[in-house]
gemmi code that builds the backbone of each chain (N, CA, C; Angstrom):
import gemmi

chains = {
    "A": [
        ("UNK", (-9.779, -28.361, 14.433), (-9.437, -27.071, 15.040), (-9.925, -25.946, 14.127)),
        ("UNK", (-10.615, -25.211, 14.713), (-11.207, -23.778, 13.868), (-10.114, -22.859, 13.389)),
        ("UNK", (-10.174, -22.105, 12.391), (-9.097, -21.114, 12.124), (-9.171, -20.261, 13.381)),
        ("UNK", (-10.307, -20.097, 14.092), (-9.908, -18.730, 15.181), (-8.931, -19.551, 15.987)),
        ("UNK", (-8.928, -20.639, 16.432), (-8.551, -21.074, 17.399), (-6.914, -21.398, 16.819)),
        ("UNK", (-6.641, -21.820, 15.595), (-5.825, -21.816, 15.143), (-4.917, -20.259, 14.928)),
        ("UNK", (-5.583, -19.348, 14.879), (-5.180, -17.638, 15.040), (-4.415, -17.568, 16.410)),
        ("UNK", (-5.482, -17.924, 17.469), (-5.004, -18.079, 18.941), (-3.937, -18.774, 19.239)),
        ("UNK", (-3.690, -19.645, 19.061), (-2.332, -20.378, 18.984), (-0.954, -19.577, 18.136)),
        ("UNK", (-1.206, -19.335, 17.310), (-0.207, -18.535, 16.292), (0.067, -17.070, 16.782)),
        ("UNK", (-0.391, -16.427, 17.669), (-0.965, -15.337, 18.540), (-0.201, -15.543, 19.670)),
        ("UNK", (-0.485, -16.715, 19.965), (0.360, -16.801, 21.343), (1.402, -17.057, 21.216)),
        ("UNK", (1.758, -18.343, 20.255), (3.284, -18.290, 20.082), (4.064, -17.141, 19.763)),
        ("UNK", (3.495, -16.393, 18.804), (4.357, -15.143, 17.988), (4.724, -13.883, 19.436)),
        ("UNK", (3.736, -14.270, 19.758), (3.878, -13.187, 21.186), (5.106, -13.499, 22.092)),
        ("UNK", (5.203, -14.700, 22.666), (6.360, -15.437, 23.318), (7.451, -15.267, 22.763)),
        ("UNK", (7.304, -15.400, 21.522), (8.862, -15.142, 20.712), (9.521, -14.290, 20.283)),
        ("UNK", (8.449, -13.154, 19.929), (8.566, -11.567, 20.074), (8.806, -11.030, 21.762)),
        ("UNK", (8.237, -11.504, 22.881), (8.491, -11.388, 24.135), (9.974, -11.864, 24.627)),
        ("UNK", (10.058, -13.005, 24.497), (11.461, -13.849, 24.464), (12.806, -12.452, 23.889)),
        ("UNK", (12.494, -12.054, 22.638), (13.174, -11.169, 22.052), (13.607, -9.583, 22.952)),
        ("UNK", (12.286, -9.022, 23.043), (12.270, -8.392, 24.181), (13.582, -8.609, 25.304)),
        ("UNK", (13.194, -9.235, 25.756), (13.788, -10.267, 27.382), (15.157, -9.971, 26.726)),
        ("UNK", (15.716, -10.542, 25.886), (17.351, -10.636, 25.275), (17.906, -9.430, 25.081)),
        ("UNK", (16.906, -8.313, 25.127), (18.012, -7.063, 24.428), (17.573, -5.817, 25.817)),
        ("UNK", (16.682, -6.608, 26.354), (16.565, -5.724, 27.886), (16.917, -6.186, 29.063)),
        ("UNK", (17.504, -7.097, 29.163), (18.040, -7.970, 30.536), (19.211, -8.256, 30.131)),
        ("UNK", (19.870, -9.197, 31.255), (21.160, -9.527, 31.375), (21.419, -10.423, 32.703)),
        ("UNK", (21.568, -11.338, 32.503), (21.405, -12.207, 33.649), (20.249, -11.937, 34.663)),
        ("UNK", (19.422, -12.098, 34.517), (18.174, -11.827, 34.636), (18.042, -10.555, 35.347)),
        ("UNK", (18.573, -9.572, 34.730), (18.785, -7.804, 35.371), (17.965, -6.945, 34.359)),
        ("UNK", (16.946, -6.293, 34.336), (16.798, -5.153, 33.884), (17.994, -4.304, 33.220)),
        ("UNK", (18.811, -4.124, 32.326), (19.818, -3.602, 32.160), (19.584, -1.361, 31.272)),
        ("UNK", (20.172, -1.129, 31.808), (20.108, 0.215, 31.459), (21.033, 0.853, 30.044)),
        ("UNK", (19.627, 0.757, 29.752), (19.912, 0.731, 27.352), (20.436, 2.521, 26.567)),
        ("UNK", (21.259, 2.714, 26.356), (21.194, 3.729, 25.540), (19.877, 4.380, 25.336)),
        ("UNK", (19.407, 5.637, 25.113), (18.243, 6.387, 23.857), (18.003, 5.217, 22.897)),
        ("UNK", (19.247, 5.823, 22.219), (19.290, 5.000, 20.736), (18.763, 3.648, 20.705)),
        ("UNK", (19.359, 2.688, 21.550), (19.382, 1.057, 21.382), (17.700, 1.419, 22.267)),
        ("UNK", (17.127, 1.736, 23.055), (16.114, 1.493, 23.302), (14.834, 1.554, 22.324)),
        ("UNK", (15.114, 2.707, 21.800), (14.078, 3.231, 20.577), (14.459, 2.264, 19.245)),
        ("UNK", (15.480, 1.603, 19.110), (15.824, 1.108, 18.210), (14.834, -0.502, 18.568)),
        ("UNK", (14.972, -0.921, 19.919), (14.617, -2.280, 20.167), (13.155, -2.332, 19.744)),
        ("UNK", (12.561, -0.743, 20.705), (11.095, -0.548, 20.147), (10.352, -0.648, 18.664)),
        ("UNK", (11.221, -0.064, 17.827), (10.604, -0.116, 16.771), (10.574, -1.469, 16.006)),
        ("UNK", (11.695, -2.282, 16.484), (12.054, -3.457, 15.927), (11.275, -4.340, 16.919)),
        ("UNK", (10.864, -4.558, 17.483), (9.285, -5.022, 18.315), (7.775, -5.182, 17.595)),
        ("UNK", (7.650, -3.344, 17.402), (6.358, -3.055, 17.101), (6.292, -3.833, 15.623)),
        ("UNK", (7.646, -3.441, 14.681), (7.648, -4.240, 12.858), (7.657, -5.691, 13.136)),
        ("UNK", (7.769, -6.262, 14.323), (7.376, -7.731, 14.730), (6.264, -8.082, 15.011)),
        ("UNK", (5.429, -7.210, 15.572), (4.158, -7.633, 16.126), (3.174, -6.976, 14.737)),
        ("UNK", (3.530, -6.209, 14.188), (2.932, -5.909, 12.903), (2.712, -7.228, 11.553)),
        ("UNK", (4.263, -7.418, 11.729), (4.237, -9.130, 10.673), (3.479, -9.928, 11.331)),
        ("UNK", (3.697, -10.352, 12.347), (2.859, -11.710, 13.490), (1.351, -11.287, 12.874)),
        ("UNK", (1.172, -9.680, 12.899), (-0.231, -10.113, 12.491), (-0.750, -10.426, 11.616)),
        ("UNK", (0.133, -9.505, 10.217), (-0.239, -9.673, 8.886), (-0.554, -11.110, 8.111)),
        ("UNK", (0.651, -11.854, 8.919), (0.953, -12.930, 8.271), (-0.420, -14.099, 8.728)),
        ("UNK", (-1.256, -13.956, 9.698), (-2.645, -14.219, 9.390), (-3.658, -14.066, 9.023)),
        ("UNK", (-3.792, -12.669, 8.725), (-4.577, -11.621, 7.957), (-4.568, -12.502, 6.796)),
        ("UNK", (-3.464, -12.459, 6.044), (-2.678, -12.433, 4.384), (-3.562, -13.980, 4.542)),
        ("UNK", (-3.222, -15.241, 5.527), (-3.731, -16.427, 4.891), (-4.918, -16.299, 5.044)),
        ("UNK", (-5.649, -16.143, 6.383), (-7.080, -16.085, 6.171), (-7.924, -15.261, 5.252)),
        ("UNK", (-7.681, -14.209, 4.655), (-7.870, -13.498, 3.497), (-8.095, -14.099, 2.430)),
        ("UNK", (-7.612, -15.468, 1.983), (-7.390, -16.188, 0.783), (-8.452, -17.627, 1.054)),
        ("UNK", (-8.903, -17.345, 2.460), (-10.160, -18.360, 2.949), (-11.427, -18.311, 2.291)),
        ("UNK", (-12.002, -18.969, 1.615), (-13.716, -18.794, 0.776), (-14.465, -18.018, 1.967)),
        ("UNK", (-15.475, -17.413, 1.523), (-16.179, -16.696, 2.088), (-17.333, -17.508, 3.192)),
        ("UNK", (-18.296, -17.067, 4.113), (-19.076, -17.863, 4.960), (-18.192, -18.631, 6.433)),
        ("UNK", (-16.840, -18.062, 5.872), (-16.399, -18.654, 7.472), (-15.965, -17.675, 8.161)),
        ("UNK", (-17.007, -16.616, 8.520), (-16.740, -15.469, 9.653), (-17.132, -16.155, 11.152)),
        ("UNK", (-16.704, -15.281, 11.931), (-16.961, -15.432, 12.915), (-18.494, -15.583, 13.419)),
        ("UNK", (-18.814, -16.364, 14.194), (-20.244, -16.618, 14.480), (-20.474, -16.368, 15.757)),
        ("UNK", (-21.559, -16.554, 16.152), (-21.790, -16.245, 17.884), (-20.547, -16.216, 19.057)),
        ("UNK", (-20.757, -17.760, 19.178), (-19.759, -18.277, 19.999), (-18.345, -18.047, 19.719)),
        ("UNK", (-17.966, -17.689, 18.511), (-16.184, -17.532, 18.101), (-16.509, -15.693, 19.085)),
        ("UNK", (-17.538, -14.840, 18.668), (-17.727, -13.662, 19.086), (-17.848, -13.726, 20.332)),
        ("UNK", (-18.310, -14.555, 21.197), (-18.529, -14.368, 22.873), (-17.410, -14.936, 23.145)),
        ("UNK", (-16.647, -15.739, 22.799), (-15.266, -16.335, 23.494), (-14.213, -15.291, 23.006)),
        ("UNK", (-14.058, -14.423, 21.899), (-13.485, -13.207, 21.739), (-13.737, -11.987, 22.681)),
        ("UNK", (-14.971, -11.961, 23.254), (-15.364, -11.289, 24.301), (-14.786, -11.550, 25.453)),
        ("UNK", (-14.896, -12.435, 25.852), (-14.140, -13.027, 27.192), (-12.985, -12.980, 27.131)),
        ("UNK", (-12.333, -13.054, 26.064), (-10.106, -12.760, 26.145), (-10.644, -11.205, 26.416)),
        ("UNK", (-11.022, -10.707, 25.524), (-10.954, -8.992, 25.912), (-10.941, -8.828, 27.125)),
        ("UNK", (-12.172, -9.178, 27.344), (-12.203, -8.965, 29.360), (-11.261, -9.134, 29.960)),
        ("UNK", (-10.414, -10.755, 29.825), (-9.733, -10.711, 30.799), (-8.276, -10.258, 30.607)),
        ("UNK", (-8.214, -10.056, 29.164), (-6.854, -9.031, 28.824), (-6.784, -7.690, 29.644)),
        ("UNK", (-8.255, -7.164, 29.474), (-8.648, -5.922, 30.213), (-7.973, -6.075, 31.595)),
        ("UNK", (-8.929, -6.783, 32.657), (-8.554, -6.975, 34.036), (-6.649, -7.340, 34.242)),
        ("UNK", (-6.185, -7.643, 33.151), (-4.987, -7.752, 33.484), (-4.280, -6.614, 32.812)),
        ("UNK", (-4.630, -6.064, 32.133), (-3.724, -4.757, 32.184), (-4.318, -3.380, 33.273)),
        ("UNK", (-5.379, -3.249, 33.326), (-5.891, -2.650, 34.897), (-4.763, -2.954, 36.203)),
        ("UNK", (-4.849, -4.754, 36.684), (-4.376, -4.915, 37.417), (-2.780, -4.750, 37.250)),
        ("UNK", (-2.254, -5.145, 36.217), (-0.686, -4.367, 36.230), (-0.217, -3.147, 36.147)),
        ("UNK", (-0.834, -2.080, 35.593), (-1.241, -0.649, 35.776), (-1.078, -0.408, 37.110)),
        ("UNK", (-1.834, -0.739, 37.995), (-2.115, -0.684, 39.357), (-0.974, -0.987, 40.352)),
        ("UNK", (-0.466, -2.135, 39.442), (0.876, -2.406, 40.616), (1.926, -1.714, 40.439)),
        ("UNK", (1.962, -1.307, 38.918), (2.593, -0.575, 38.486), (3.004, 0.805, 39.456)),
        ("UNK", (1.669, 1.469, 39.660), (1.048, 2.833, 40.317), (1.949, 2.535, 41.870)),
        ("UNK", (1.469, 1.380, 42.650), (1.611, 1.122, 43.852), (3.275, 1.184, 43.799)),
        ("UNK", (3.614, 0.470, 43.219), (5.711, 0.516, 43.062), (6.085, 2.142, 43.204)),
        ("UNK", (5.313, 2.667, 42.200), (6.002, 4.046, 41.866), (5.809, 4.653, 42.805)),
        ("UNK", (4.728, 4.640, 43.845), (4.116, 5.354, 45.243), (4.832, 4.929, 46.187)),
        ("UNK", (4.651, 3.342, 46.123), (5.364, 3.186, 47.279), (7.129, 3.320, 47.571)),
        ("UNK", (8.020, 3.436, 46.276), (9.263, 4.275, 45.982), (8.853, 5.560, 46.839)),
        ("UNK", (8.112, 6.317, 46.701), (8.361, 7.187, 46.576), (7.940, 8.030, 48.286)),
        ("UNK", (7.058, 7.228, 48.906), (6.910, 7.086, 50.037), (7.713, 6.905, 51.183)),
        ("UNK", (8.262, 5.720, 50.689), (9.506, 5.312, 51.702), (10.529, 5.599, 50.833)),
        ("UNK", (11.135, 6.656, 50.268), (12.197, 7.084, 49.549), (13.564, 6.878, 50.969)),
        ("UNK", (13.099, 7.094, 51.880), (14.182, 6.798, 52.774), (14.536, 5.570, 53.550)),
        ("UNK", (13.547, 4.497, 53.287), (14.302, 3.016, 53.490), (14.808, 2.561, 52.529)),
        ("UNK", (15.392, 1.421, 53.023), (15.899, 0.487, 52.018), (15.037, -1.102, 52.020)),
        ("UNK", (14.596, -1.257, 50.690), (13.546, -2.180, 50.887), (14.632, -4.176, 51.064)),
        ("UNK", (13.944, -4.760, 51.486), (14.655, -5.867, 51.798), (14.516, -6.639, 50.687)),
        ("UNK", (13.254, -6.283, 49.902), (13.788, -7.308, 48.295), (13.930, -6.184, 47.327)),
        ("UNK", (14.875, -6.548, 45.912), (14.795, -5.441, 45.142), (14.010, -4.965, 44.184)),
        ("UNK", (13.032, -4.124, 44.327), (12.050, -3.048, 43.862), (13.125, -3.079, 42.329)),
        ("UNK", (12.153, -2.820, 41.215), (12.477, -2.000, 40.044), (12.408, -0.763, 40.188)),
        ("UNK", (13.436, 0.078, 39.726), (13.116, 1.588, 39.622), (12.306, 2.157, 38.294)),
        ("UNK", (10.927, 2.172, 38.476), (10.339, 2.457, 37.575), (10.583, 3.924, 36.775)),
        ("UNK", (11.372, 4.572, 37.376), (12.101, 6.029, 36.991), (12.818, 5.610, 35.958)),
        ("UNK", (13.300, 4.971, 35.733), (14.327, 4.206, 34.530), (13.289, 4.257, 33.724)),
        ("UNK", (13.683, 4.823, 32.433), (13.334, 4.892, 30.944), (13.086, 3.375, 30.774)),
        ("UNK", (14.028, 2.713, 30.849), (14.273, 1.084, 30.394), (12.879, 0.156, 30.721)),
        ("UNK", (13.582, 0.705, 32.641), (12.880, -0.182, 33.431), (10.731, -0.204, 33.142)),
        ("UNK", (11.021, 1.452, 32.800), (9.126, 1.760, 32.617), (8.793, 0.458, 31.366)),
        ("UNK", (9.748, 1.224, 29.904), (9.310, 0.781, 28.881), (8.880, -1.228, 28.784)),
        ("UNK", (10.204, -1.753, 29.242), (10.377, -2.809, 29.634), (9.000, -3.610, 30.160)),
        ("UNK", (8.593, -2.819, 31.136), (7.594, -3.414, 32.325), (6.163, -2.683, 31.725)),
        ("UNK", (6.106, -2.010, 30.664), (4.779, -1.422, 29.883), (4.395, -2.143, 29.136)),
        ("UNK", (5.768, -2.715, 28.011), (5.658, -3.539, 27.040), (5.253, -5.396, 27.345)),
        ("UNK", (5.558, -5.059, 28.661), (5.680, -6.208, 29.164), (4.170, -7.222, 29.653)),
        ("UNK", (3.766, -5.875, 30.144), (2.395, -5.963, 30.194), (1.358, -6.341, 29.086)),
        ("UNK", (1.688, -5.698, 28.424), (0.873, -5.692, 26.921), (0.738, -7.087, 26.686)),
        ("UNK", (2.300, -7.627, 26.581), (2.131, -9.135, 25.732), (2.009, -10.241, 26.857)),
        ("UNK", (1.976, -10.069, 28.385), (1.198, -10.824, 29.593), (-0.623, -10.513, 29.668)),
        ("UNK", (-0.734, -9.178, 28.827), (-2.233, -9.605, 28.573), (-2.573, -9.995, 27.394)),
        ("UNK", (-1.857, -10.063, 26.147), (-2.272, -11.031, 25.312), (-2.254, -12.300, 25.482)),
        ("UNK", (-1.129, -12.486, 25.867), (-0.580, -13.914, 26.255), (-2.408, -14.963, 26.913)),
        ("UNK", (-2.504, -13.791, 27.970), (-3.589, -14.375, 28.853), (-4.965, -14.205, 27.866)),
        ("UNK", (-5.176, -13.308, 27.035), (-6.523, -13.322, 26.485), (-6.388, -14.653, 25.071)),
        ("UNK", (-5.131, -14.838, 24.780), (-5.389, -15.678, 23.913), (-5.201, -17.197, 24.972)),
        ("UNK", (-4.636, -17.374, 25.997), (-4.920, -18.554, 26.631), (-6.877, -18.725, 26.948)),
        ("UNK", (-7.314, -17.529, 27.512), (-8.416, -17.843, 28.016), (-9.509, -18.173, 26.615)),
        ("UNK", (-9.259, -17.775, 25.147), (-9.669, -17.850, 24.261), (-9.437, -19.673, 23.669)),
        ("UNK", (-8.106, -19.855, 23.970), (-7.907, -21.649, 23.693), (-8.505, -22.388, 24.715)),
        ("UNK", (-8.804, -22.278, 26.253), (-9.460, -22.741, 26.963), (-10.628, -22.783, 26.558)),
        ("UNK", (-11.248, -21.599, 25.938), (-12.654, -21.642, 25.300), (-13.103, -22.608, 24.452)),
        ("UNK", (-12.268, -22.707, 23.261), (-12.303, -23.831, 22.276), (-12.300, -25.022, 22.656)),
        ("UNK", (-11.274, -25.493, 23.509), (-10.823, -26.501, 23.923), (-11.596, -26.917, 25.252)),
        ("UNK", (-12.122, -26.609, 25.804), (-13.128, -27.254, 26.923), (-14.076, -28.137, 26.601)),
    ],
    "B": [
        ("UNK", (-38.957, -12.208, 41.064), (-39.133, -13.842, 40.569), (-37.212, -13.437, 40.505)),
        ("UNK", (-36.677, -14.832, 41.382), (-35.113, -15.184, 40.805), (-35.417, -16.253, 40.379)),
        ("UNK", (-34.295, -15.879, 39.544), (-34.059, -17.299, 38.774), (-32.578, -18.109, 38.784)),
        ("UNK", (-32.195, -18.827, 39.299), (-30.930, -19.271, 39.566), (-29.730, -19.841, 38.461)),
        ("UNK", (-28.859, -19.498, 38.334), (-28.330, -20.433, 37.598), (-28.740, -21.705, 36.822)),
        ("UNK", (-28.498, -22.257, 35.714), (-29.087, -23.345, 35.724), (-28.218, -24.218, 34.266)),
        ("UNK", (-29.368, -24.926, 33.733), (-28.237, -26.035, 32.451), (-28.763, -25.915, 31.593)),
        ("UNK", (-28.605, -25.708, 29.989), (-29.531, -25.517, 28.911), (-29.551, -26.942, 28.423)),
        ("UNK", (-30.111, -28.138, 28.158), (-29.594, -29.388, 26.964), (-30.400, -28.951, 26.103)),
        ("UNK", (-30.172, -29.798, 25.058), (-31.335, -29.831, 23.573), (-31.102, -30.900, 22.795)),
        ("UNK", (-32.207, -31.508, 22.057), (-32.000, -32.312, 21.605), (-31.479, -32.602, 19.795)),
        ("UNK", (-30.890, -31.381, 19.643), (-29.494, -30.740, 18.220), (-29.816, -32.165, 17.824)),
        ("UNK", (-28.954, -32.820, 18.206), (-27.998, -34.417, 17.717), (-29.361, -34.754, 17.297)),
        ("UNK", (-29.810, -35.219, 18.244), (-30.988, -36.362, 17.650), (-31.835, -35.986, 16.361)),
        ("UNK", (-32.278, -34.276, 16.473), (-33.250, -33.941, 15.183), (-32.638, -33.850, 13.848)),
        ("UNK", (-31.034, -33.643, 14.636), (-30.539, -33.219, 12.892), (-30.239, -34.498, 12.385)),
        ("UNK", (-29.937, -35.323, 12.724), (-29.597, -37.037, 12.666), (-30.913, -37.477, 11.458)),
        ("UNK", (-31.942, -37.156, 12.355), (-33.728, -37.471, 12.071), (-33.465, -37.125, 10.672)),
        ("UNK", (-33.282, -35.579, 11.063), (-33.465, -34.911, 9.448), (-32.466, -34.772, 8.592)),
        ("UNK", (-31.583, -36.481, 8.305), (-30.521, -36.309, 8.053), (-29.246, -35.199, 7.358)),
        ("UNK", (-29.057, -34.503, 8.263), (-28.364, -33.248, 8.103), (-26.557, -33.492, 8.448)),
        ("UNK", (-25.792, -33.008, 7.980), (-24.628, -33.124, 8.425), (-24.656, -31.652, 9.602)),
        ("UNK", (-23.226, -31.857, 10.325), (-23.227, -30.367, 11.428), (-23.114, -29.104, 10.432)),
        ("UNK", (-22.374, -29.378, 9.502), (-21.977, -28.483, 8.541), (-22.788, -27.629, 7.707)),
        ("UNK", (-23.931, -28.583, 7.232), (-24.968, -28.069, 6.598), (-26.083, -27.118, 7.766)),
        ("UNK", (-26.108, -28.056, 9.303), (-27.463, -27.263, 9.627), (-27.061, -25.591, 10.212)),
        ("UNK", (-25.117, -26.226, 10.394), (-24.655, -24.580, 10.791), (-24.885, -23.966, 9.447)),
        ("UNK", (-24.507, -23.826, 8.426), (-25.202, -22.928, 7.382), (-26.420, -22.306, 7.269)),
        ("UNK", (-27.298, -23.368, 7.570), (-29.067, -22.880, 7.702), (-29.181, -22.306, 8.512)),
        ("UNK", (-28.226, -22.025, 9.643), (-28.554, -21.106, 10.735), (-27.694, -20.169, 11.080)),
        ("UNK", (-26.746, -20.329, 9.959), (-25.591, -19.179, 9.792), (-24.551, -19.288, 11.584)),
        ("UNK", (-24.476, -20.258, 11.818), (-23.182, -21.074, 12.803), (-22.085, -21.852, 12.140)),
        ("UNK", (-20.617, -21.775, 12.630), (-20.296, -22.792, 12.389), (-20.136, -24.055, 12.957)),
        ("UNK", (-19.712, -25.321, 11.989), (-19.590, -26.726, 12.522), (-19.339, -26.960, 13.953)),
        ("UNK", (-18.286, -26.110, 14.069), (-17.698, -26.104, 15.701), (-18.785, -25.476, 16.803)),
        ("UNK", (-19.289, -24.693, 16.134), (-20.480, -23.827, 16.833), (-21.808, -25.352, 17.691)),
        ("UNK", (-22.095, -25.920, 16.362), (-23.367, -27.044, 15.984), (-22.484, -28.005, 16.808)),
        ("UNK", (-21.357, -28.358, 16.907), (-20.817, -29.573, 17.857), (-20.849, -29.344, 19.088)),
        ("UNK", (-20.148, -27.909, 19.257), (-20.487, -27.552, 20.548), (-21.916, -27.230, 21.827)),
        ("UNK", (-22.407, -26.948, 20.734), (-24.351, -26.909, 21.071), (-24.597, -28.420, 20.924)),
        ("UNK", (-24.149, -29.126, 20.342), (-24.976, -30.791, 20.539), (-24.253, -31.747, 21.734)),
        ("UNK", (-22.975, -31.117, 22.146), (-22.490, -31.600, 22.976), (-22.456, -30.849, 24.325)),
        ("UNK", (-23.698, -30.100, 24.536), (-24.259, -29.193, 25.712), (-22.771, -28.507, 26.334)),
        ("UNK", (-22.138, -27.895, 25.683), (-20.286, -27.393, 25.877), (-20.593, -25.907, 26.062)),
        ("UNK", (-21.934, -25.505, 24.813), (-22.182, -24.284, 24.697), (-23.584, -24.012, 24.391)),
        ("UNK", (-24.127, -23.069, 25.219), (-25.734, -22.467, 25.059), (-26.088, -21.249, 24.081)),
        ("UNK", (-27.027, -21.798, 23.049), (-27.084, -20.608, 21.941), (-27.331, -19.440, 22.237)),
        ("UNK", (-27.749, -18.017, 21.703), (-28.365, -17.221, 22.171), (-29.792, -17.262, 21.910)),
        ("UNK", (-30.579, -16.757, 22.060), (-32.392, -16.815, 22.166), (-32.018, -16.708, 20.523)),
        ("UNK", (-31.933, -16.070, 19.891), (-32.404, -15.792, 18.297), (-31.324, -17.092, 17.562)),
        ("UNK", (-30.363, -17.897, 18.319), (-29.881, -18.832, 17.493), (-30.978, -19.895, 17.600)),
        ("UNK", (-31.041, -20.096, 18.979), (-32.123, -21.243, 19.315), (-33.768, -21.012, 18.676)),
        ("UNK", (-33.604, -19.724, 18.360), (-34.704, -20.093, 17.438), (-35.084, -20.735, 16.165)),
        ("UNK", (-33.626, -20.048, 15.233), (-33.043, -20.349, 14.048), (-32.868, -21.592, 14.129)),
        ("UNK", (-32.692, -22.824, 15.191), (-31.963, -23.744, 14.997), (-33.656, -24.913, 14.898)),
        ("UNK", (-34.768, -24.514, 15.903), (-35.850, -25.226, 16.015), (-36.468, -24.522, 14.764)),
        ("UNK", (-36.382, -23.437, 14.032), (-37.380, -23.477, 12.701), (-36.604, -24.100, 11.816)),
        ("UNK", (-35.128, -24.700, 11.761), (-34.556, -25.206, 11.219), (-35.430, -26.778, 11.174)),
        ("UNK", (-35.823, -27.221, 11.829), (-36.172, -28.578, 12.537), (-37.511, -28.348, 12.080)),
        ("UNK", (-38.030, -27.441, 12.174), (-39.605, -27.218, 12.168), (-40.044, -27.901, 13.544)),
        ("UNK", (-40.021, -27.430, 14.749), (-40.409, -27.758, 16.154), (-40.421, -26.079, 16.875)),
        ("UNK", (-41.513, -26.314, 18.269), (-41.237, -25.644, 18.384), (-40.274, -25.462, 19.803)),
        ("UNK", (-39.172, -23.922, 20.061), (-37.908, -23.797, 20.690), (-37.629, -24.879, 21.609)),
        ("UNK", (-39.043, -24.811, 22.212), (-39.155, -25.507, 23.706), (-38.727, -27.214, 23.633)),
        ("UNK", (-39.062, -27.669, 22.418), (-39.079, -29.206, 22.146), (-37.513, -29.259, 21.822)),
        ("UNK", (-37.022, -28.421, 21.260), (-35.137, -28.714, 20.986), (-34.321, -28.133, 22.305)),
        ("UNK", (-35.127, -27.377, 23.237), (-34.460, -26.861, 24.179), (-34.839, -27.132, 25.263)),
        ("UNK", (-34.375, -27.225, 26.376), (-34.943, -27.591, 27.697), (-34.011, -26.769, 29.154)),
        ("UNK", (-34.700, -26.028, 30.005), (-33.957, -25.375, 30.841), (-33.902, -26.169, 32.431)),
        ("UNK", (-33.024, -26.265, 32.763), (-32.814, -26.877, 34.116), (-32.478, -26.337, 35.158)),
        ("UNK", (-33.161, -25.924, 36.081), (-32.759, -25.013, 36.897), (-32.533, -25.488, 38.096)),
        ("UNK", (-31.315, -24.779, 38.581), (-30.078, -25.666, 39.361), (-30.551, -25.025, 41.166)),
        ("UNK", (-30.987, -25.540, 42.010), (-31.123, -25.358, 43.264), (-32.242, -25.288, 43.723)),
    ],
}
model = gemmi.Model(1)
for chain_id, residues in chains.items():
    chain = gemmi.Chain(chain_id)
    for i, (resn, *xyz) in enumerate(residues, 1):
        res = gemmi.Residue()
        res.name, res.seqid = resn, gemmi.SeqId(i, " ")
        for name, pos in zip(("N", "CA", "C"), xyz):
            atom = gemmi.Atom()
            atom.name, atom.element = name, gemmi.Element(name[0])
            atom.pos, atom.b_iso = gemmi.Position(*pos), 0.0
            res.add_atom(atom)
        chain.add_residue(res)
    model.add_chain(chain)
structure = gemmi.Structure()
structure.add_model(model)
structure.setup_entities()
């Protein structure tokens, strides 16, 4: 197994578990729950100093790797391809994103038959922003282990 | 002129074998790594034009004899 590919794995897990974390201090029986200022900005920052370590802490070992094992073509075009499709998936959640908030706001006078998030919620935005982020890492580092692994 | 899709093989394995080379060493000479050279000998992955060049002056042949294009339809 290559160190990139070994990065990718460690990437994905750290993400899930930092995500997982997420999930615990913003839900509640599987509810969106509505967070204080405080406890929200508090969860945030204690997120971002998570996804900051997750990274360092591969930086720090591969750093201490002999020199000549950079990235080469193929580690660079299969890094290309997670981008992409990280890209297309935060586009496409953006988008649905857009469509929720429109279509709220459209039919502000029905009542929808399944329950819509209220993306007006501080919580509910941050929640479903952040959420995004680590469903397109998640996916650029899967499509990056598919790479290796094919 | 189209040109369709198609399959790159080469014959990696066999020359570096010839010229007894490990994967390790001929990715160095051509500035790839091991995984790179396994993956190119096991037709998984197609070089770019300036690797596949690097890889037949590696061999001393020329591109065309380590590379072969197959064009699909």
């Amino acid at each position: 197994m290559s160190r990139h590919e070994k990065l990718a794995w460690w990437t994905l897990g750290s993400g899930i578990v930092i995500w997982l974390f997420l999930l615990t201090r913003f839900t509640e029986d599987g509810r969106i729950i509505e967070l204080p200022a405080g406890d929200a900005v508090e969860t945030y920052v204690q997120v971002i100093v998570l996804w900051i370590i997750a990274a360092l802490v591969p930086a720090v070992l591969l750093a201490k790797r002999p020199a000549g094992t950079d990235k080469d073509e193929r580690d660079r075009a299969i890094a290309a391809l997670g981008d992409r499709w990280e890209g297309y998936i935060v586009v496409i959640a953006i988008n649905v994103l857009v469509v929720h908030v429109l279509a709220r706001a459209v039919y502000a006078d029905r009542t929808p038959s399944v329950p819509i998030p209220d993306f007006g919620s501080t919580t509910v935005l941050i929640f479903a922003l952040l959420t995004t982020l680590f469903i397109a890492d998640a996916v650029k580092q899967a499509v990056v282990l598919w790479q290796y692994r094919r | 002129m189209t040109v369709g899709r198609g399959r790159v093989s080469n014959h990696v394995r066999r020359l570096r074998e010839a010229a007894s080379m490990t994967q390790a060493e001929l990715g160095e000479r051509v500035g790839a790594t091991r995984q790179t050279i396994i993956a190119i000998e096991a037709e998984k992955y197609a070089p770019s034009l300036e690797l596949a060049f690097k890889l037949a002056r590696a061999f001393e042949r020329p591109v065309d004899e380590v590379f072969q294009f197959h064009a699909r339809g």
